[in-house]
PDB file with SEQRES, HELIX, SHEET and CRYST1 records, atoms N, CA, C and O in Angstrom:
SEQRES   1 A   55  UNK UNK UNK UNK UNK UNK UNK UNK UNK UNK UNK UNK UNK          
SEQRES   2 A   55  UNK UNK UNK UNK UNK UNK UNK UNK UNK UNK UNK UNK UNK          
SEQRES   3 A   55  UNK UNK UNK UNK UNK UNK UNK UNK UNK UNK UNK UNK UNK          
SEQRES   4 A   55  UNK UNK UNK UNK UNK UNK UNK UNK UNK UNK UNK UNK UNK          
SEQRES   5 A   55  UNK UNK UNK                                                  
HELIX    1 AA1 UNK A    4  UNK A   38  1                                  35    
CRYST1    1.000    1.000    1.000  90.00  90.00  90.00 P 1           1          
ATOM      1  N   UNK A   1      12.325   9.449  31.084  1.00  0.00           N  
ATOM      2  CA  UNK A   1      10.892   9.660  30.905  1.00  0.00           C  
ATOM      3  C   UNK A   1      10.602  10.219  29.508  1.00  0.00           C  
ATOM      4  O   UNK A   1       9.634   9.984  28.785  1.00  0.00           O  
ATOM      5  N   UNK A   2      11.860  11.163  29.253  1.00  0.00           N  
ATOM      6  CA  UNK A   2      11.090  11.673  27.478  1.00  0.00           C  
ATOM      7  C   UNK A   2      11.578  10.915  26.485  1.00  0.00           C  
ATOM      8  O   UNK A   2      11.281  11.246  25.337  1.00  0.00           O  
ATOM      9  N   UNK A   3      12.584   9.525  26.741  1.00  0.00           N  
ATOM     10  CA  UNK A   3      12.766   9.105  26.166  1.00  0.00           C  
ATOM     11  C   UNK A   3      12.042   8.051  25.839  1.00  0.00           C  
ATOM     12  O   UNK A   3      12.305   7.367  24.850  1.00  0.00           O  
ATOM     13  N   UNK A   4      10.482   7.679  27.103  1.00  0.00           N  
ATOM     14  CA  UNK A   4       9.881   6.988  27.268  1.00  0.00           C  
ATOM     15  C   UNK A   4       8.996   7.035  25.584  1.00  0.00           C  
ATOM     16  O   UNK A   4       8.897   6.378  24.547  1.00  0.00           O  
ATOM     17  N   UNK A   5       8.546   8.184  26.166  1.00  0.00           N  
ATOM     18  CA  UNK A   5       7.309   9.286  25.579  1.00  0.00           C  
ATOM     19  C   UNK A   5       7.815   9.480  24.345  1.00  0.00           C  
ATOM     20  O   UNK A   5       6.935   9.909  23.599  1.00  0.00           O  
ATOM     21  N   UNK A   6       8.896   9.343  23.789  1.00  0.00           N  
ATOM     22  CA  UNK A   6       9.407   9.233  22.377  1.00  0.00           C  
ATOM     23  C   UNK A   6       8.997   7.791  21.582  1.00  0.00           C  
ATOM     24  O   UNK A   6       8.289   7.618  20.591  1.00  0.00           O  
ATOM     25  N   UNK A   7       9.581   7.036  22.251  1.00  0.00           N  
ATOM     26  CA  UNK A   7       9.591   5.271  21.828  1.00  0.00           C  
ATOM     27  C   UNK A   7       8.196   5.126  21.771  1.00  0.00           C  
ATOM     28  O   UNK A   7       7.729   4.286  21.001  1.00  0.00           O  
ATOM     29  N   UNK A   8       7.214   6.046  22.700  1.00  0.00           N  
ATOM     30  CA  UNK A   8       5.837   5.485  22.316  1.00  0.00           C  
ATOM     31  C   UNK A   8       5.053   6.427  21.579  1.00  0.00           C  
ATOM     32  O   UNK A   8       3.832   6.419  21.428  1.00  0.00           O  
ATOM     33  N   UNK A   9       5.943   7.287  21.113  1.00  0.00           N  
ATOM     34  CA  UNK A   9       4.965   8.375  19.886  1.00  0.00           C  
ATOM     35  C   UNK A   9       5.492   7.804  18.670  1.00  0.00           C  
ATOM     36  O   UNK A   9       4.724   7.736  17.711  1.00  0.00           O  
ATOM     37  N   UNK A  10       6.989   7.272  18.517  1.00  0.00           N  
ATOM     38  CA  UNK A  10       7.697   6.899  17.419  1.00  0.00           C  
ATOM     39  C   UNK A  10       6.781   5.216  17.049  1.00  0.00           C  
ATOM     40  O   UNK A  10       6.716   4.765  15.905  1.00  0.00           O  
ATOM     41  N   UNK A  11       6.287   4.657  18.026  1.00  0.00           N  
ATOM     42  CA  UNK A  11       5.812   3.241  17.569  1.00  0.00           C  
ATOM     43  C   UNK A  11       4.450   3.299  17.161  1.00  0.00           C  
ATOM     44  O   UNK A  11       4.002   2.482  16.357  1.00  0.00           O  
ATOM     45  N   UNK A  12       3.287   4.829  18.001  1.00  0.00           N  
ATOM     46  CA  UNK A  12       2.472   4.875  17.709  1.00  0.00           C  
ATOM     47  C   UNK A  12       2.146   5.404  16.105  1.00  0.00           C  
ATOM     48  O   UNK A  12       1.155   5.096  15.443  1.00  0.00           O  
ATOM     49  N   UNK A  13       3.031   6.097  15.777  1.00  0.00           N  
ATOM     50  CA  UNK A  13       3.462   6.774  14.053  1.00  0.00           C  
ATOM     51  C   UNK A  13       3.207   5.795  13.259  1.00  0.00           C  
ATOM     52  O   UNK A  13       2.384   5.746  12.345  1.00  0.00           O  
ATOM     53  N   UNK A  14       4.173   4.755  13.751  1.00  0.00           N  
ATOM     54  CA  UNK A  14       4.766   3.715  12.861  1.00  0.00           C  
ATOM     55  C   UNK A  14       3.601   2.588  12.685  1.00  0.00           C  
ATOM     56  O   UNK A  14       3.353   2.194  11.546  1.00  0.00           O  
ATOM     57  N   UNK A  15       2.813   2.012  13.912  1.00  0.00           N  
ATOM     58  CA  UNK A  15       1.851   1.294  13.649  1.00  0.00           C  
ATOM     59  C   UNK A  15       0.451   2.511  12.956  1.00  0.00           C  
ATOM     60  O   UNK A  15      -0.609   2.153  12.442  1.00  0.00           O  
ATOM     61  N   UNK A  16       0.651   3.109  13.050  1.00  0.00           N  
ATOM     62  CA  UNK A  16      -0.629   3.975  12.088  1.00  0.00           C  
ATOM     63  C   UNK A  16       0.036   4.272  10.956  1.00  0.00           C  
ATOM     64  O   UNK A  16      -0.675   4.847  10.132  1.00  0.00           O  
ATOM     65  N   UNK A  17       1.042   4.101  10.655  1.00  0.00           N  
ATOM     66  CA  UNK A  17       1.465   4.190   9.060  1.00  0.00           C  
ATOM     67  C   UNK A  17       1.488   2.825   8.283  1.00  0.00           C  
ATOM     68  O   UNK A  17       1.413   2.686   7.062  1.00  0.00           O  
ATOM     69  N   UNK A  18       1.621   1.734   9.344  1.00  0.00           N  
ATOM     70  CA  UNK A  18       1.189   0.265   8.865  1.00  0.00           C  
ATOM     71  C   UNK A  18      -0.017   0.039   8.508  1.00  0.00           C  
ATOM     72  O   UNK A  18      -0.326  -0.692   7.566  1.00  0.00           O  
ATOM     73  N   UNK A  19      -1.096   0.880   9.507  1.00  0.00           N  
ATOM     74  CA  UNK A  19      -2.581   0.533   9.200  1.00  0.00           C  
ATOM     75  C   UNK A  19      -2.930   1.347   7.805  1.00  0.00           C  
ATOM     76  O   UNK A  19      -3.665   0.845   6.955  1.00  0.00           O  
ATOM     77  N   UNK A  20      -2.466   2.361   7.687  1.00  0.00           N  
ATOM     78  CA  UNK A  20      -2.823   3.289   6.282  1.00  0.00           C  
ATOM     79  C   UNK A  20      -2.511   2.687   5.573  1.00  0.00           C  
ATOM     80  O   UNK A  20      -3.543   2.449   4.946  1.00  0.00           O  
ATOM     81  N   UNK A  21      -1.517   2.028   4.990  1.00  0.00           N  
ATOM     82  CA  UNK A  21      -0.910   1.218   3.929  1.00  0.00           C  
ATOM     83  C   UNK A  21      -1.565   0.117   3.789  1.00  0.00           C  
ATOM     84  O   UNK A  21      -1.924  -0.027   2.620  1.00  0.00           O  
ATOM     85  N   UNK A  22      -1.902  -0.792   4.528  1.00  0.00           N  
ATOM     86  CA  UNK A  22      -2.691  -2.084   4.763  1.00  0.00           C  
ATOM     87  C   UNK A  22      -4.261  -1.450   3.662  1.00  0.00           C  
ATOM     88  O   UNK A  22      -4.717  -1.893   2.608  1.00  0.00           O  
ATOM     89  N   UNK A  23      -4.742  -0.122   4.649  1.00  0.00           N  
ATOM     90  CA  UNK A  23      -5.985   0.733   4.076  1.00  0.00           C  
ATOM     91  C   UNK A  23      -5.979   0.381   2.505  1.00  0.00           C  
ATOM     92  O   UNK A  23      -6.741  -0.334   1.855  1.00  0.00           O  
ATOM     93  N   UNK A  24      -4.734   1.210   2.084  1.00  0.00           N  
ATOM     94  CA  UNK A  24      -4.203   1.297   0.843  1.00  0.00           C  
ATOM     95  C   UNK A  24      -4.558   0.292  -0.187  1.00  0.00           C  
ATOM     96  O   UNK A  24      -5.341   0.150  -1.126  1.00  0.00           O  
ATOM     97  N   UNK A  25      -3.689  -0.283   0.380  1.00  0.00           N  
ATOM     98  CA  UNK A  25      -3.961  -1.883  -0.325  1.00  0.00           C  
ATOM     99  C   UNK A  25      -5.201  -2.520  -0.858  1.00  0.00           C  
ATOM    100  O   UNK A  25      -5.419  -3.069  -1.938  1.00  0.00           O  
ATOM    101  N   UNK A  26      -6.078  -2.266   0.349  1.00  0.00           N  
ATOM    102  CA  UNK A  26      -7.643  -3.195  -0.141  1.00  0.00           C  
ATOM    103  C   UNK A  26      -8.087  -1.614  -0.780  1.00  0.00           C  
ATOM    104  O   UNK A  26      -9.271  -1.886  -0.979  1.00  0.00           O  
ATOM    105  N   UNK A  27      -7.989  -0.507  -1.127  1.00  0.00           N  
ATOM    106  CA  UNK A  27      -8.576   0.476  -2.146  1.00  0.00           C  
ATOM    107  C   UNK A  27      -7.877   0.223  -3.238  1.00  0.00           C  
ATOM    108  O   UNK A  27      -8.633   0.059  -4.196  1.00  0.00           O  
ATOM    109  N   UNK A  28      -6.624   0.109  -3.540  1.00  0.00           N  
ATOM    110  CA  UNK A  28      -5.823  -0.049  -4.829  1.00  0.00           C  
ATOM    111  C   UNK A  28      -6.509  -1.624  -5.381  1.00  0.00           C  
ATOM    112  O   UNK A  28      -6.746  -1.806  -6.575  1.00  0.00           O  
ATOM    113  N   UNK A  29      -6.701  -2.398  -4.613  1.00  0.00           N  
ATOM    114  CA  UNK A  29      -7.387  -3.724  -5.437  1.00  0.00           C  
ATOM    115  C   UNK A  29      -8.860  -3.805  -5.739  1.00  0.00           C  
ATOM    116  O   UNK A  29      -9.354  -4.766  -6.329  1.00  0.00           O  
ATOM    117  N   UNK A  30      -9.627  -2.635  -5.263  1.00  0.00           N  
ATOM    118  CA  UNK A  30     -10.803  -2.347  -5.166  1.00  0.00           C  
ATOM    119  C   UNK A  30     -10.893  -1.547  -6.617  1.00  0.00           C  
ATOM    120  O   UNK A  30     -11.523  -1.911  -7.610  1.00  0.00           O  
ATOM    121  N   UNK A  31     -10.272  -0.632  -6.496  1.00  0.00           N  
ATOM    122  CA  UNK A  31      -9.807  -0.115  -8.159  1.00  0.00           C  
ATOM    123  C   UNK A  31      -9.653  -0.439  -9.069  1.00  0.00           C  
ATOM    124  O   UNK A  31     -10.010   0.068 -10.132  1.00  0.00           O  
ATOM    125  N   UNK A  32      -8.921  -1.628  -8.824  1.00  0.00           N  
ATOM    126  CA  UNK A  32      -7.857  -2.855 -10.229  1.00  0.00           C  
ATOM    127  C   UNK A  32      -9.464  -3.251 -10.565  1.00  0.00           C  
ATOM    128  O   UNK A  32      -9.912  -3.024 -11.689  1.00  0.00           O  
ATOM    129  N   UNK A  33     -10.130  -3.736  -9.724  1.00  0.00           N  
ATOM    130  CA  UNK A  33     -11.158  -4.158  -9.993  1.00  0.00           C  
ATOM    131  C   UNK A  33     -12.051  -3.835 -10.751  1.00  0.00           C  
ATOM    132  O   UNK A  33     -12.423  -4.714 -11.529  1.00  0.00           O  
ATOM    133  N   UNK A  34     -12.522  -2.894 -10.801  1.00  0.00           N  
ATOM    134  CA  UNK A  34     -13.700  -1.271 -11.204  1.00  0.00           C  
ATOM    135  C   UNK A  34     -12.588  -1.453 -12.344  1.00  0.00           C  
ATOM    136  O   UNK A  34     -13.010  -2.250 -13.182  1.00  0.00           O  
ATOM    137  N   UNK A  35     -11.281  -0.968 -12.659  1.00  0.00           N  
ATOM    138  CA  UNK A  35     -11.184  -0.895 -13.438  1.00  0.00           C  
ATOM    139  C   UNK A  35     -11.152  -2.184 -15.143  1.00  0.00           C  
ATOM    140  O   UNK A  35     -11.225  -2.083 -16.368  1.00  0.00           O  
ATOM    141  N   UNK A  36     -10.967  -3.459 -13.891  1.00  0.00           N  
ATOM    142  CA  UNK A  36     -10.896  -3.912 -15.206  1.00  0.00           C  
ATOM    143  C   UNK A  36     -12.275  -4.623 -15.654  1.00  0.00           C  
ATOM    144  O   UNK A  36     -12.415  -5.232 -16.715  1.00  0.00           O  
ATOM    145  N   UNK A  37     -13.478  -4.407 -14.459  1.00  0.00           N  
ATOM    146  CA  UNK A  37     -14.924  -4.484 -15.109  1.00  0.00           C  
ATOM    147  C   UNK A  37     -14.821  -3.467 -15.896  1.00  0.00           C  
ATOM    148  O   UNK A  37     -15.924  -3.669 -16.403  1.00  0.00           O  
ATOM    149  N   UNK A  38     -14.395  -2.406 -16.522  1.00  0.00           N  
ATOM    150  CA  UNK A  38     -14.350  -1.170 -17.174  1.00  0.00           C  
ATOM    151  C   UNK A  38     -14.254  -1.963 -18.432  1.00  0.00           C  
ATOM    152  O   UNK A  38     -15.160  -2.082 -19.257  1.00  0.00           O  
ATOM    153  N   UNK A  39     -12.953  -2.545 -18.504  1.00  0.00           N  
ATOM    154  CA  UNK A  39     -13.206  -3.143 -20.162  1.00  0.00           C  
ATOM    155  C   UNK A  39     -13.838  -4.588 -20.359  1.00  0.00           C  
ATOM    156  O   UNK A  39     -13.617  -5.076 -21.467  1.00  0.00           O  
ATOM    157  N   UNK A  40     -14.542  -5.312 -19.529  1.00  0.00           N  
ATOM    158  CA  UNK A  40     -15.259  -6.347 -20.059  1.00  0.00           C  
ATOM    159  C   UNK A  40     -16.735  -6.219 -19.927  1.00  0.00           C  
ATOM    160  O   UNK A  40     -17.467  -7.131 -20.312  1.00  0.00           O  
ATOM    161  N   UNK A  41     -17.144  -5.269 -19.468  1.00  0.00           N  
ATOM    162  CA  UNK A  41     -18.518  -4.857 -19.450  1.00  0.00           C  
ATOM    163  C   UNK A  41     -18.756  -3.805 -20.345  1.00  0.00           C  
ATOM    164  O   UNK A  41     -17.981  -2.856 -20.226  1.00  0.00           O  
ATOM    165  N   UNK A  42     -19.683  -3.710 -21.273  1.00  0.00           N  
ATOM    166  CA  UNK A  42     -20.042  -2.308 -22.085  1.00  0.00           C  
ATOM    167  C   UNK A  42     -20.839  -1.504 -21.237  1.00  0.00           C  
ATOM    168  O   UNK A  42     -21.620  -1.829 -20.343  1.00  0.00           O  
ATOM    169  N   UNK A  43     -20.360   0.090 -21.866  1.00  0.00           N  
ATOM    170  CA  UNK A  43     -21.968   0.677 -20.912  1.00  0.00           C  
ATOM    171  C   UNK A  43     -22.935   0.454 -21.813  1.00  0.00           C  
ATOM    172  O   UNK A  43     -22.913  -0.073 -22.925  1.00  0.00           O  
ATOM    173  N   UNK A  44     -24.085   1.101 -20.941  1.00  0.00           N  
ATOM    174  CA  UNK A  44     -25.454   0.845 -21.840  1.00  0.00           C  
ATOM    175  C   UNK A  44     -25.613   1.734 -22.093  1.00  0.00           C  
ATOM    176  O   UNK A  44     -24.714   2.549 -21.885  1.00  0.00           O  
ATOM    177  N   UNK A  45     -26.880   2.173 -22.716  1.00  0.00           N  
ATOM    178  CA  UNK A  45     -26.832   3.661 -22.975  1.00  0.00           C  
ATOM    179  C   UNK A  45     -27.002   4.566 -24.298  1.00  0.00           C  
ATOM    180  O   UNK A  45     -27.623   4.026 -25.214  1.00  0.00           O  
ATOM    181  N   UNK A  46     -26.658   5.519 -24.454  1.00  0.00           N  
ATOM    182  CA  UNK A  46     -26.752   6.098 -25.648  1.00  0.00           C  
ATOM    183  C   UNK A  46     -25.209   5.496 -26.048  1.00  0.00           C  
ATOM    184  O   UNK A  46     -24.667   4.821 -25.173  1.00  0.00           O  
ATOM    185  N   UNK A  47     -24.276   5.762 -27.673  1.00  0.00           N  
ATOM    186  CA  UNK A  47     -22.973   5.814 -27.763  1.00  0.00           C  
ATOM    187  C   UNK A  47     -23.495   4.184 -28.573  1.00  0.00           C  
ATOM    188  O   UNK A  47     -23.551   4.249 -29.801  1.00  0.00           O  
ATOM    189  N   UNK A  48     -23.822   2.935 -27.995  1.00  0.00           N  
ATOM    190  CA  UNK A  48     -23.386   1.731 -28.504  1.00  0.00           C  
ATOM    191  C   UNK A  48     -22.814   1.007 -27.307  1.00  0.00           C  
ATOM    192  O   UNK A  48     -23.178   0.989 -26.131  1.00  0.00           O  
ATOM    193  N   UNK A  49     -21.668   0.326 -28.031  1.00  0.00           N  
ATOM    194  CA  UNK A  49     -20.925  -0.132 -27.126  1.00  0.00           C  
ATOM    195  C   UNK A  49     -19.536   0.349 -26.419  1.00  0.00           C  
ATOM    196  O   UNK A  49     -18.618  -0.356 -25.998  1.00  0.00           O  
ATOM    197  N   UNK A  50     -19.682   1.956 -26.418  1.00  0.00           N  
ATOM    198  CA  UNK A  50     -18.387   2.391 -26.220  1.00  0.00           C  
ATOM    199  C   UNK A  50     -18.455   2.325 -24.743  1.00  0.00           C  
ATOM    200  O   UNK A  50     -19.405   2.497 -23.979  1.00  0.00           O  
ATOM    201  N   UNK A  51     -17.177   2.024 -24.523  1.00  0.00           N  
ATOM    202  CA  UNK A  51     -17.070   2.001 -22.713  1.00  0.00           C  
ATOM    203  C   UNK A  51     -17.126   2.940 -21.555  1.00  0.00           C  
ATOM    204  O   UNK A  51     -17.074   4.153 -21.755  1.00  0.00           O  
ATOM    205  N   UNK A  52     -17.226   2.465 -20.406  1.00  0.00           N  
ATOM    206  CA  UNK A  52     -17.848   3.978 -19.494  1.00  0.00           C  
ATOM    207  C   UNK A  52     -16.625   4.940 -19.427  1.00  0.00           C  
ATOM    208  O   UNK A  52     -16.827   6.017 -18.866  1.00  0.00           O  
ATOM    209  N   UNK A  53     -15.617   4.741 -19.831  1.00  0.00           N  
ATOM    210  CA  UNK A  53     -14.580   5.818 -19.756  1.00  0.00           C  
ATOM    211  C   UNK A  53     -14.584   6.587 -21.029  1.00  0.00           C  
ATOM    212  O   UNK A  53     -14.878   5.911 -22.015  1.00  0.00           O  
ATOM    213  N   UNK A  54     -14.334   7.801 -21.230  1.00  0.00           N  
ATOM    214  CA  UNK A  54     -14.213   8.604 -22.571  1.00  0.00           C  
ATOM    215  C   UNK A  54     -12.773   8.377 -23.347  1.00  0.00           C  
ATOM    216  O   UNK A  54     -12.523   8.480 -24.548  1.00  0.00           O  
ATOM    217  N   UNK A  55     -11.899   8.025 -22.220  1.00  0.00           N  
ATOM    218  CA  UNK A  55     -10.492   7.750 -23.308  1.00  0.00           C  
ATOM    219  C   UNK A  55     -10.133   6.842 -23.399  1.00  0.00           C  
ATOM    220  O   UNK A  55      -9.172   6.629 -24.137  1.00  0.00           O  
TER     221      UNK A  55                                                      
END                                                                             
């Protein structure tokens, strides 16, 4: 029985550490994104054409 209750806390871990990572994934490409509108878009604004990041 606790070995039951193991196999199904150890699989429940494991499929919620699959779903976080999966998570992961579509934020890290959501980023790539943002970031690389960062350098083909200028801001507007005061400055010119310097870009929305300071460095």
């Amino acid at each position: 029985m606790v070995l039951l209750v193991l196999v199904l806390l150890l699989a429940l871990a494991l499929g919620g550490a699959g779903f976080a990572v999966h998570i992961l994934w579509w934020v890290a490409l959501v980023v790539l994104v943002l970031w690389l509108l960062g350098f083909l878009l200028p801001a507007g604004g005061r400055g010119g054409g310097h870009r929305w990041y300071r460095w």
